[in-house]
C-alpha positions in Angstrom: -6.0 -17.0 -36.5 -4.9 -18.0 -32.8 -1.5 -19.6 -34.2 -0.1 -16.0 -35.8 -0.3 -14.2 -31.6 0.8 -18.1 -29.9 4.0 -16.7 -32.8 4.4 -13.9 -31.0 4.6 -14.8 -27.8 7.1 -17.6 -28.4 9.4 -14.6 -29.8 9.3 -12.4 -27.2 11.2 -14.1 -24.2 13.7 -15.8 -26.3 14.5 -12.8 -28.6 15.2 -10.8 -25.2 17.1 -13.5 -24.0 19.6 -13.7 -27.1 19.8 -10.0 -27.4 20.9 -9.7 -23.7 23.4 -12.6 -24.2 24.7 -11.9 -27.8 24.8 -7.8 -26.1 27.2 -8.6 -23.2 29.1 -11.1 -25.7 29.7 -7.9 -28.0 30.7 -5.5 -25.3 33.1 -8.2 -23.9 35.0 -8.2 -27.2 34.7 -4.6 -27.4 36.3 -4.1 -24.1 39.2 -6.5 -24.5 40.5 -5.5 -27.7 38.9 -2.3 -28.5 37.4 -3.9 -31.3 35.2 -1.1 -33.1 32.9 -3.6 -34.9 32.0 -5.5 -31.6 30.7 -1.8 -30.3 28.6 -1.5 -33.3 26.9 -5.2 -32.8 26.2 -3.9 -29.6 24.4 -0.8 -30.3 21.7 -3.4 -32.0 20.8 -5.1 -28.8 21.9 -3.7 -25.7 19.7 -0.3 -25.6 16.4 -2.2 -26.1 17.6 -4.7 -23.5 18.7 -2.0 -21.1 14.8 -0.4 -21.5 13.1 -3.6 -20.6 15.1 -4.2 -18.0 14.6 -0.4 -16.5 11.2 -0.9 -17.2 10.4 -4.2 -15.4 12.6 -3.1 -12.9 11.2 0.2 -12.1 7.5 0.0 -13.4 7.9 3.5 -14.4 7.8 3.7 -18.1 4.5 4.0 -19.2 4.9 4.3 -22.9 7.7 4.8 -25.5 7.2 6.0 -28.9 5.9 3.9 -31.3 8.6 3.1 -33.2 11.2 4.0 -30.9 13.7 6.0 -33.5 16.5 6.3 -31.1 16.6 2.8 -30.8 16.4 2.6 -34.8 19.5 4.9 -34.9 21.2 3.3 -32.7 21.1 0.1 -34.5 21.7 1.8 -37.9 25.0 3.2 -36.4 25.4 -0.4 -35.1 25.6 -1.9 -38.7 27.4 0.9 -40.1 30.2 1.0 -37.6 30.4 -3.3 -37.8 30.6 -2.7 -41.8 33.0 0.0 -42.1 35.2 -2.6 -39.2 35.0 -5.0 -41.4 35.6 -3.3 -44.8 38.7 -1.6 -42.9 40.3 -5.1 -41.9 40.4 -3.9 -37.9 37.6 -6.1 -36.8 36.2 -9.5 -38.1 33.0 -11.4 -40.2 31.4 -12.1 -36.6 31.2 -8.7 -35.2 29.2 -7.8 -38.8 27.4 -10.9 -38.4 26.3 -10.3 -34.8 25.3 -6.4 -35.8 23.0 -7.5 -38.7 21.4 -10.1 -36.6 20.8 -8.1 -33.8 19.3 -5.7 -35.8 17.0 -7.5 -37.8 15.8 -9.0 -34.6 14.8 -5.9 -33.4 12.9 -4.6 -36.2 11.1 -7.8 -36.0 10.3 -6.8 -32.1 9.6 -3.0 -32.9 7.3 -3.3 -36.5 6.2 -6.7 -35.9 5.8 -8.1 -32.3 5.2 -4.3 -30.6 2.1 -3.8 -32.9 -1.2 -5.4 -31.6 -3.4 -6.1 -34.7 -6.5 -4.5 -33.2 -9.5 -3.5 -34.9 -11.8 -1.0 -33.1 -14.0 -2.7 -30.9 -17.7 -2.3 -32.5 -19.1 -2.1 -29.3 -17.5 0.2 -27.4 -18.3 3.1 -29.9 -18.7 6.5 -28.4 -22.4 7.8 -27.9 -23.5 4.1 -27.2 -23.7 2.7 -23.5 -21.5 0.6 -22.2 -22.3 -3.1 -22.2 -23.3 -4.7 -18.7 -20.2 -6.9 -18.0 -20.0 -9.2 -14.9 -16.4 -9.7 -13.5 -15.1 -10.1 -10.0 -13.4 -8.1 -7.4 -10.2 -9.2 -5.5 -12.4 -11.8 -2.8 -14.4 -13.5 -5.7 -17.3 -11.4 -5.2 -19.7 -10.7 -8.5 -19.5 -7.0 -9.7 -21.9 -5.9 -12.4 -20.2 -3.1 -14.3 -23.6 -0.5 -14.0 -22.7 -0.8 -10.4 -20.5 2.4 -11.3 -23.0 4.3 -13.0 -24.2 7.7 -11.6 -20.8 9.4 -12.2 -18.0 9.8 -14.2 -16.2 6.2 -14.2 -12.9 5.1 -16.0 -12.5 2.0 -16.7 -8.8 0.4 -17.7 -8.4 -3.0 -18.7 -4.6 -4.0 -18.2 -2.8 -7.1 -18.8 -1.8 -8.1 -15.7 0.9 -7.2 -13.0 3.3 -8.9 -14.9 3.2 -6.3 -18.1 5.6 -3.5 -16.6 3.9 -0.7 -19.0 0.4 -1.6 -17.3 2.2 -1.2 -13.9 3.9 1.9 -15.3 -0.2 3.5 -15.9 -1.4 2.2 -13.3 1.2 4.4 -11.0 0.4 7.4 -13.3 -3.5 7.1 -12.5 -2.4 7.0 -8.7 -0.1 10.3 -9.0 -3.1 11.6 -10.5 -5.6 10.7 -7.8 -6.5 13.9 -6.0 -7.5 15.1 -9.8 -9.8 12.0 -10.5 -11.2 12.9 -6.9 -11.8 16.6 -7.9 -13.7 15.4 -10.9 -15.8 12.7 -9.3 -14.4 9.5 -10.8 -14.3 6.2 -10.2 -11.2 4.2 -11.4 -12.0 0.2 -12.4 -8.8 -1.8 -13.1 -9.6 -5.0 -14.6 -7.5 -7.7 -15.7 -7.6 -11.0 -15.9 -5.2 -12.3 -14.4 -5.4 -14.6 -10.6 -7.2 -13.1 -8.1 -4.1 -13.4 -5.7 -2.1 -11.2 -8.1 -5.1 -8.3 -8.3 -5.0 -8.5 -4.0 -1.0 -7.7 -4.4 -1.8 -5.0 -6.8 -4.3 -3.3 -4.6 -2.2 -3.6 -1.4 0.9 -1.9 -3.2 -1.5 1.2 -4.1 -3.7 1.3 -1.5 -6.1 3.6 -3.2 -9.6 3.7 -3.4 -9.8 2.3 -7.0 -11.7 -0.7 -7.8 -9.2 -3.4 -8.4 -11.4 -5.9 -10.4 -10.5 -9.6 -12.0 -11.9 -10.7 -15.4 -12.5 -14.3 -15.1 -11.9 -16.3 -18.3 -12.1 -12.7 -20.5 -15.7 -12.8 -20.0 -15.8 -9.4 -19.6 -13.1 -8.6 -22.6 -15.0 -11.1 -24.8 -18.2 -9.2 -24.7 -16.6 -6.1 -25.3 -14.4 -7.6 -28.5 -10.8 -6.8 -26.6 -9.1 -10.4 -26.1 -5.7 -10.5 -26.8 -5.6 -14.7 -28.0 -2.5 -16.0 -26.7 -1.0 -12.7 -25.6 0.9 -13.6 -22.5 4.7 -14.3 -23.1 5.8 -17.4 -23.1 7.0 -18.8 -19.6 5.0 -16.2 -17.9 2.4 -19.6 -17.3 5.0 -20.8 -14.9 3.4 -17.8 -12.1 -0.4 -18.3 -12.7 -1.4 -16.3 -15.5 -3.7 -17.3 -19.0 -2.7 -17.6 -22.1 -5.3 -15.3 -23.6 -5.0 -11.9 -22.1 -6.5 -8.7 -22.9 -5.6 -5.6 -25.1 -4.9 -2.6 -23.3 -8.1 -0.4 -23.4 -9.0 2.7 -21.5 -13.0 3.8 -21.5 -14.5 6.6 -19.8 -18.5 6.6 -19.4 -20.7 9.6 -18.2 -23.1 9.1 -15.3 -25.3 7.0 -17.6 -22.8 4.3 -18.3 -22.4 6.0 -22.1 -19.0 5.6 -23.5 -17.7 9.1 -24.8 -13.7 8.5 -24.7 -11.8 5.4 -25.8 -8.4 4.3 -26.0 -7.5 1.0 -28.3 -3.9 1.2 -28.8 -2.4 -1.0 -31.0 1.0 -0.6 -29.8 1.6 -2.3 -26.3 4.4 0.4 -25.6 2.1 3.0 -26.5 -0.4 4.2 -23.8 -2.4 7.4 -23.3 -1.1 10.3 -20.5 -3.2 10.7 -17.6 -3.5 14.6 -18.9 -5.2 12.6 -22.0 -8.0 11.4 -19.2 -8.1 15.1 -17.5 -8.6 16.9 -21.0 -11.3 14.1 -21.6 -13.3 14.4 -18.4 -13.0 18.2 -18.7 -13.7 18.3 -22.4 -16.7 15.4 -22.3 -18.1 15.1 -18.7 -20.3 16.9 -16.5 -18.7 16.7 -14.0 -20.6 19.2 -12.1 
C-alpha cells in the first residue's frame, strides 16, 4: 500500500521538470520558424507549468477545479493542431510526438496524481466529539486539542509551507479574520512539518491563530488523515517528512463536537472561506 503514494511523489517533480523543459523547447521551435505543430506541443505543457509556477510564486491560488477543463482544452487543441501540422506536411513527427507526450503526461497529473485516494475518516464523523490529540506549538510546548473547547474552533490540517495551495488557504483564513473574530473562533493550523518552518509561518501572518506542529502525524494518525509518502520528491532536501497529511478542515462547537468537515480528495481542490462562514452560521451557536 505505501509503494502506490512513494509512485506519486516520484512523478510529481520530474513530470514538472520535463513539461517546463520539453514547453520552452516547443515554443523555441515555434518562434523560429513559425512552426504550427511546435505551438500545439506546447499548449500540452506550458499552461499547467505556468499555474504552478504562479502558484508557488504567489501563494495565492487556493484551489482550481477539479479537473481543470481549460487546461484539458488546451491540450486537446495541442494534439489537434500538432496532427493537422503533420498530416499537412508544414511541421514534423517530433512536434506530434512532443504534443501526445505532453499530454498524456498531464492527464496522468490531473486524473491520476491530483486525486488523493481518501476514504472518509471514521472518526471524525459529524455529531461525534472530536478525539483528544496531543501535538505541539511553534516552541515545542505540549498542546492538548480540548484546550480549544468552550467555543467555536476550526481546525485545518495543512501540508506544510511548502504546498503553495495550503499557503494560498491559509492567506484566505487571514483576509477573513475580523469575520472568524465576529463569530468567536479559534483557528488551529497544524501540520507536520519542522517546527522552525511553523515559527516562519506564524511570523509572516502575525495573527492570532494557533500555529501548531504534528510531530510524527501523531495527531493525523489518530484521526485516520496520513498522507503515506505524500511529500514530493526532493522536498527532503529542506527538512520535511515523507509522510504528510491530507488536507482536512474540521469545525467543532463549544463542546469539541465535530459538525462540519472537509476531506477533499483533490489536493487542488479546497473549500472557500464563505464555505466556513455559511457553516459557523448554519451549525454554531455562536451566540
Amino acid at each position: 500500500m505505501k509503494a502506490l503514494p512513494r509512485l506519486k511523489s516520484y512523478f510529481v517533480t520530474p513530470y514538472l521538470t520535463f513539461a517546463a523543459a520539453l514547453g520552452l523547447y516547443a515554443f523555441y521551435r515555434f518562434v523560429s520558424g513559425f512552426d504550427l505543430g511546435w505551438f500545439g506541443a506546447a499548449l500540452t505543457t506550458l499552461p499547467i507549468v505556468s499555474l504552478v509556477a504562479v502558484a508557488m510564486m504567489f501563494k495565492r491560488v487556493a484551489r482550481t477545479r477539479a479537473r481543470m477543463p481549460a487546461l484539458v482544452g488546451l491540450g486537446i487543441l495541442g494534439v489537434g493542431l500538432s496532427a493537422y501540422a503533420y498530416v499537412a506536411g508544414t511541421s514534423d513527427a517530433g512536434a506530434l510526438s512532443a504534443a501526445l507526450v505532453g499530454f498524456g503526461l498531464f492527464l496522468v497529473y490531473d486524473l491520476w496524481y491530483s486525486d488523493l485516494g481518501r476514504a472518509p475518516s471514521a472518526t471524525l464523523e459529524v455529531g461525534r466529539r472530536l478525539p483528544i490529540f496531543t501535538v505541539e506549538d511553534e516552541d515545542g510546548v505540549r498542546v492538548r486539542a480540548d484546550r480549544f473547547f468552550g467555543g467555536p474552533t476550526l481546525f485545518l490540517f495543512y501540508r506544510g509551507n511548502w504546498c503553495p495551495f495550503c499557503m494560498a488557504q491559509i492567506g484566505e483564513l487571514a483576509g477573513q479574520y475580523e469575520e472568524l473574530v465576529r463569530r468567536g473562533v479559534s483557528v488551529v493550523l497544524i501540520s507536520p512539518q519542522p517546527h522552525g518552518h511553523t515559527r516562519a509561518l506564524a511570523r509572516k501572518f502575525d495573527l492570532p491563530f494557533h500555529f501548531l506542529v504534528d510531530v510524527d502525524n501523531r495527531a493525523a494518525e489518530m484521526l485516520g488523515i496520513v498522507a503515506r509518502g505524500g511529500l514530493p520528491l526532493g522536498l527532503e532536501l529542506f527538512g520535511y517528512e515523507t509522510d504528510t497529511v491530507l488536507p482536512t478542515v474540521i469545525l467543532t462547537d463549544a463542546e469539541g463536537e465535530v459538525r462540519w468537515v472537509d476531506e477533499t480528495d483533490n489536493y487542488r481542490v479546497r473549500p472557500e472561506p464563505a464555505t466556513f462562514l455559511r457553516a459557523l452560521d448554519a451549525r454554531l451557536d455562536t451566540a
